[in-house]
N, C-alpha and C positions, 0 to 999 in steps of 0.2 A: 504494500500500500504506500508508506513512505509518502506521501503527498504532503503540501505545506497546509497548514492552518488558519482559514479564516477567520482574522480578527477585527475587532471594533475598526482600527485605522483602517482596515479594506475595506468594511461596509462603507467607512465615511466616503472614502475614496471613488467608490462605484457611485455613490450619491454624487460626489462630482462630477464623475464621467457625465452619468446617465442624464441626469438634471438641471446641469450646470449649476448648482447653490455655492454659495464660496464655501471653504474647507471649515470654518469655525462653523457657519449654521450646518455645515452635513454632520458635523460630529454633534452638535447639541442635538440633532434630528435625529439621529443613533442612540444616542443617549436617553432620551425621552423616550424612546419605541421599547429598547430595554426593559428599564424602570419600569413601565407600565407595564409590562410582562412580566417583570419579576414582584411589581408590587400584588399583583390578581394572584400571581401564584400562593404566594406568602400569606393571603387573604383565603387562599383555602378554592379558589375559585380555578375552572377550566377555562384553558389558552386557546381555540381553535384557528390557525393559518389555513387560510383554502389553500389547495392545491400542496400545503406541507406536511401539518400534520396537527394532531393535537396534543398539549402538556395539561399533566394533571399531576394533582398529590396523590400520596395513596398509604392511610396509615398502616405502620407493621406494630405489631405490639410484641410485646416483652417475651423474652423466650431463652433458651440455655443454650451459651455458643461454646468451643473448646479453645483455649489457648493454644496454638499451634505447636508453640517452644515444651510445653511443662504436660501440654495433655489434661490442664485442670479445667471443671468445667466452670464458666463464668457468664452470669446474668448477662444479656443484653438489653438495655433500658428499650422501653416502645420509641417512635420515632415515627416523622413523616417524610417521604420517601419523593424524589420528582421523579415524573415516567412521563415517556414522549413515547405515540405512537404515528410512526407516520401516515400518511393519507395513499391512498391506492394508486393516486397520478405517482407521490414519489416513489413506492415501492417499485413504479414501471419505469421512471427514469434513474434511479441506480440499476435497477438490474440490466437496463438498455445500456448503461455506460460499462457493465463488465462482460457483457456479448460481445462489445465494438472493440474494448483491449483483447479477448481471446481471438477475433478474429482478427487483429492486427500481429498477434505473435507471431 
């Protein structure tokens, strides 16, 4: 896989391109779109992106994990969990992009 990372500066960046916004308003437009994604999250609330996917919480509760090192068993406290499921368009355009790498080997 080995591929680079998409981060914050590249979305700002595409908002450039695509847009033309100067660079301080694409990143505060980045920033904003975040935030409000991560604030619904945090609030307990479902993210849906058409054509991406949807994020949701999902609580786990309390249960017996094993110390890997010692073998002892040890509580693990409940906790709420992020889960993304993608949407059916992108499950057909990653699978479409690793048809188009085996048929270029």
């Amino acid at each position: 896989m080995g591929g680079k990372t998409l981060t914050r500066a590249d979305l700002a960046e595409a908002v450039v391109e695509q847009i033309g916004l100067p660079r301080n308003e694409s990143q505060e437009l980045v920033e904003l779109v975040l935030a409000e994604i991560s604030n619904a999250l945090a609030d307990g609330e479902q993210v849906k992106l058409s054509s991406f996917g949807s994020f949701g919480i999902r609580a786990k509760g309390q249960r017996i994990g094993r110390n890997p090192k010692t073998g002892q068993e040890v509580p693990i406290t409940p906790r709420r969990v992020l889960v993304f499921r993608p949407s059916n368009i992108m499950k057909g355009r990653i699978n479409a992009g690793l048809s188009r790498r085996k048929a270029a080997e």
